[in-house]
C-alpha positions in Angstrom: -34.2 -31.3 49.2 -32.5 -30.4 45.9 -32.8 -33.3 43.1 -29.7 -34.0 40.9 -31.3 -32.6 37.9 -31.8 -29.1 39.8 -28.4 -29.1 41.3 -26.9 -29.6 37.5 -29.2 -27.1 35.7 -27.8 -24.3 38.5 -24.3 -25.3 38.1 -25.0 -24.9 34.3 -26.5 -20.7 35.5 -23.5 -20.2 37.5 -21.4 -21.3 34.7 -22.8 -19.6 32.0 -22.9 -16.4 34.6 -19.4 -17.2 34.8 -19.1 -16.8 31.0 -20.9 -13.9 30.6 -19.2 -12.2 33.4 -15.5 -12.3 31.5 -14.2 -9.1 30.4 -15.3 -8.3 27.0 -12.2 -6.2 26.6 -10.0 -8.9 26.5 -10.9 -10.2 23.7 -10.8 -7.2 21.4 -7.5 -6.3 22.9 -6.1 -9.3 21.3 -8.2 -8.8 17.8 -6.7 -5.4 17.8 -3.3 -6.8 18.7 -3.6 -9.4 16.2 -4.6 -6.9 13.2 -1.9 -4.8 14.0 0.7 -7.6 14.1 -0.9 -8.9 11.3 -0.6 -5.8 9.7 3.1 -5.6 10.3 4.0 -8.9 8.8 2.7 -8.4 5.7 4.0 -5.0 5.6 7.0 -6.9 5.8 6.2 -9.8 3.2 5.5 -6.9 0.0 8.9 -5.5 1.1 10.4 -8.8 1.0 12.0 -7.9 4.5 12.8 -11.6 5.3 14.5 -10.5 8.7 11.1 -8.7 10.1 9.0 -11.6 8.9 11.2 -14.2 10.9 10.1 -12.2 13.9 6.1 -12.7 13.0 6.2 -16.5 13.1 6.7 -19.1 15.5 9.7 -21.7 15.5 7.4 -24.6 14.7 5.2 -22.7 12.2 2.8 -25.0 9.8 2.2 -23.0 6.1 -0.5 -25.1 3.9 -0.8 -24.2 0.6 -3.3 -25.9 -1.7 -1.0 -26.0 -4.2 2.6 -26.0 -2.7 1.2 -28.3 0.4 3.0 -27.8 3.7 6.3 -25.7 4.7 7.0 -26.7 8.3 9.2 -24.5 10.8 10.7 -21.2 10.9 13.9 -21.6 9.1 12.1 -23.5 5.9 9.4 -20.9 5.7 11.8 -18.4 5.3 13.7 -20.0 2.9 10.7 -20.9 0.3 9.9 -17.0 0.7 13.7 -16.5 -0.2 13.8 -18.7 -2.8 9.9 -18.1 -4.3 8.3 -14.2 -4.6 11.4 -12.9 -2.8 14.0 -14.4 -5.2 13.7 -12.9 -8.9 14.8 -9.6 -8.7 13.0 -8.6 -11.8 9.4 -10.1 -10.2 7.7 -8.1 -7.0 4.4 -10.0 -5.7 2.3 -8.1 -3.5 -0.5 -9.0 -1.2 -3.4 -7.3 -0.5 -6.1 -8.7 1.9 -10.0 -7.7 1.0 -10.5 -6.1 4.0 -14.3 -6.3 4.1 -13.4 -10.1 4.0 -11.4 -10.3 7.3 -12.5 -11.7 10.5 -11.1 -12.4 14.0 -12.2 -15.1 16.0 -11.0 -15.6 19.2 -9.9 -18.7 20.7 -9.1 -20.0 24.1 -5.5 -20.4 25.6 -3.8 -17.7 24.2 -4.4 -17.9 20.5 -6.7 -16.1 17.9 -7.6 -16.8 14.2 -8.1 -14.7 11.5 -9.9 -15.6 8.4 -10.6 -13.6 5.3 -9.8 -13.4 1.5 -6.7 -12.3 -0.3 -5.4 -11.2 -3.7 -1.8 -11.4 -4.8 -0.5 -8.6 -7.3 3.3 -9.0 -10.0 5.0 -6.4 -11.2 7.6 -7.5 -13.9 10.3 -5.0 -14.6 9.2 -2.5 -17.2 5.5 -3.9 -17.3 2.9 -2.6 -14.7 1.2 -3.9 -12.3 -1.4 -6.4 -12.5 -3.9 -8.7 -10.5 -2.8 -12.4 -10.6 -5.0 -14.0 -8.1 -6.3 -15.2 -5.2 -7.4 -17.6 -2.6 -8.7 -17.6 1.1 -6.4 -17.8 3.9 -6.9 -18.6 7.8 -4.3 -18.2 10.1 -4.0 -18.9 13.3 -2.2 -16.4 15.7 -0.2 -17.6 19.0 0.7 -15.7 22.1 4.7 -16.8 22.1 7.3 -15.2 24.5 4.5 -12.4 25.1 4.2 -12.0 21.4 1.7 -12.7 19.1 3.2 -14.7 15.8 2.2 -16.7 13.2 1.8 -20.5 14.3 -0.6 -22.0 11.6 -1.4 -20.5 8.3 -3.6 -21.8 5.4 -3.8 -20.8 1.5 -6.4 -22.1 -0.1 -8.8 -22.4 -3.1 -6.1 -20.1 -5.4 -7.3 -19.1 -8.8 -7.1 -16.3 -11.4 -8.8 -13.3 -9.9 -11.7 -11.8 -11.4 -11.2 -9.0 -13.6 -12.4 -5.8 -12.7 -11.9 -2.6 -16.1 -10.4 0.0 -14.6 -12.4 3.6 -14.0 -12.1 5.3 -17.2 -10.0 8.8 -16.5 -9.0 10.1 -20.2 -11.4 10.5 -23.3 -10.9 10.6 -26.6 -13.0 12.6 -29.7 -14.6 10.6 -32.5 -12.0 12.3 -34.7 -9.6 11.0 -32.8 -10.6 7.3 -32.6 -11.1 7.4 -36.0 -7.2 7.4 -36.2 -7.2 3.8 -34.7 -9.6 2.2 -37.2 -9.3 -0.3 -40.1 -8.0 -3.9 -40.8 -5.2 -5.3 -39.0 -3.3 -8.4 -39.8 -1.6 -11.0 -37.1 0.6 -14.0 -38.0 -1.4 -15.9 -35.3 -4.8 -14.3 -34.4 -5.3 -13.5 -38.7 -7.1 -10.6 -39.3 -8.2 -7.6 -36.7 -10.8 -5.3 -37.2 -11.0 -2.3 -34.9 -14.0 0.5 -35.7 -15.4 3.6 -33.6 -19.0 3.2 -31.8 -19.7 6.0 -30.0 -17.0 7.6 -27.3 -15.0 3.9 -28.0 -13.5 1.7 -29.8 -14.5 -2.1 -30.7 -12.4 -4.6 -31.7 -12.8 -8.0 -33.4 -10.6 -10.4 -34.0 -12.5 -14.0 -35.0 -14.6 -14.9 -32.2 -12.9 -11.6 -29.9 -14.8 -9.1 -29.5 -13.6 -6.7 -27.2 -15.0 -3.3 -26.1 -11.9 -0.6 -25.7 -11.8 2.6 -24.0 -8.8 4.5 -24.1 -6.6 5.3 -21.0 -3.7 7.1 -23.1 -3.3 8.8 -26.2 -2.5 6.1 -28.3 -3.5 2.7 -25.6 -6.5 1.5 -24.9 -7.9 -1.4 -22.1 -10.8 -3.5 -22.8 -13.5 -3.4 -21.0 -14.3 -7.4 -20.8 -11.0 -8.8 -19.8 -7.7 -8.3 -18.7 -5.8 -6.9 -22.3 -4.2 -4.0 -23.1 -4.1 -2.4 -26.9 -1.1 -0.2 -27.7 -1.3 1.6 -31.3 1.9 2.9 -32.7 0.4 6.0 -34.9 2.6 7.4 -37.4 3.5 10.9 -38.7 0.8 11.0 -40.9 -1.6 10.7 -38.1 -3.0 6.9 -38.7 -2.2 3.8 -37.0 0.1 1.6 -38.5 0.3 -1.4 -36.1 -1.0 -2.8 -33.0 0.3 -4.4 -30.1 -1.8 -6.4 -27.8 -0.8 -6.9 -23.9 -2.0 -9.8 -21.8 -1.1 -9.9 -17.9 1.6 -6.7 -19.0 3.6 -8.7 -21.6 2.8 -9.0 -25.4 0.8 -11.9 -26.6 0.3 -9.9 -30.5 1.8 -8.1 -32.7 -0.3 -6.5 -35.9 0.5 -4.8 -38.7 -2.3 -2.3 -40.7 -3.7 -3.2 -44.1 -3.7 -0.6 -46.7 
């Protein structure tokens, strides 16, 4: 006769048979449901395409942000995103998952969770486009009227995003730089020295000290952070003045010394 203890540990093996015995397709169906939809919705949120987005959530949607704190239901969701990114026609945001980030896990009852990090990109009208952030985000996916939507969806840990230089593309001769160099003079920053070292320029400006490779004719990025350096060259062939561009507006404005 069977003790207690046997009869449990073989219910345990038939469960765990059980388990094993569910169809793995199942769950990647939904993961590649879910990425798809996913997929669509943000589509959707860089187009600012508020209609298509109120499709991709539930009724009773839950958005936690870490630094907005929670947006509750359909209707206010959609209305935050109307008022916020989607609501200065001069400002686009766009979002950009890091794909290598993402991951789906699946979850019982007809929901599945995706989990990954995210950076957020503004472009200002007549200013390109640059990387202002980013943060982590989970959401939570729900099978609703036989369609998968956004039910619960978290932003957090938001902060400037690391800068990446971009690849350099366009060179420039020494006898080129050379037009670039000399003493420069701000009314906030004081003086500005920019010299030629090797295929680049660098530029110092009290404790600044910036490497710059040029990506134009007369503009330049640094290679440490996220500043542009546009020289206005005259007629004669030499810089006259400087202007410096932080997150695509200008934070400086210099003139050259004689």
């Amino acid at each position: 006769m069977q003790s207690k203890s046997t009869r449990l540990l073989q219910a345990l093996g038939f469960c765990a048979v059980a388990m094993l015995s569910l169809p793995a397709h199942a769950a990647d169906d939904d993961e590649s449901r879910i990425r798809a939809v996913d997929a669509k919705f943000w589509q959707a949120y860089n187009a600012c395409d508020l209609q298509a987005m109120d499709g991709f959530i539930t009724e009773n949607v839950e958005f936690y942000h870490d630094k907005g704190g929670l947006t509750a239901g359909r209707e206010a969701l959609i209305e935050s995103l109307r008022k916020g990114p989607c609501g200065d026609p001069k400002m686009h945001l766009r979002r950009v998952a890091d794909e290598k980030s993402v991951a789906f896990h699946p979850m019982k009852g007809g929901y599945g969770l995706l989990t990954g990090h995210h950076f957020f990109y503004v472009t200002h009208v007549g200013s390109p486009e640059r990387l202002d952030g980013q943060a982590e985000f989970t959401t939570l996916w729900k099978l609703d009227g036989g369609q998968w939507r956004m039910h619960r969806v978290l932003s957090y840990d938001h902060g400037p995003a690391t800068y990446t230089p971009p690849a350099r593309t366009f060179n420039l001769p020494a006898s080129a730089l050379a037009a670039f160099t000399g003493r420069y003079r701000s009314p906030h920053v004081g003086d500005i020295v920019v010299v030629v070292e090797g295929d680049h320029l660098k530029l110092t400006a009290g404790n600044l000290i910036v490497t710059l490779y040029p990506e134009a004719a007369n503009r330049f990025f640094a290679k440490e952070r996220d500043l542009r350096f546009q020289f206005d060259v005259g007629s004669e062939g030499k810089a006259g003045a400087l202007a410096v561009y932080e997150n695509g507006t200008v934070s400086e404005r210099a003139q050259r010394l004689p």
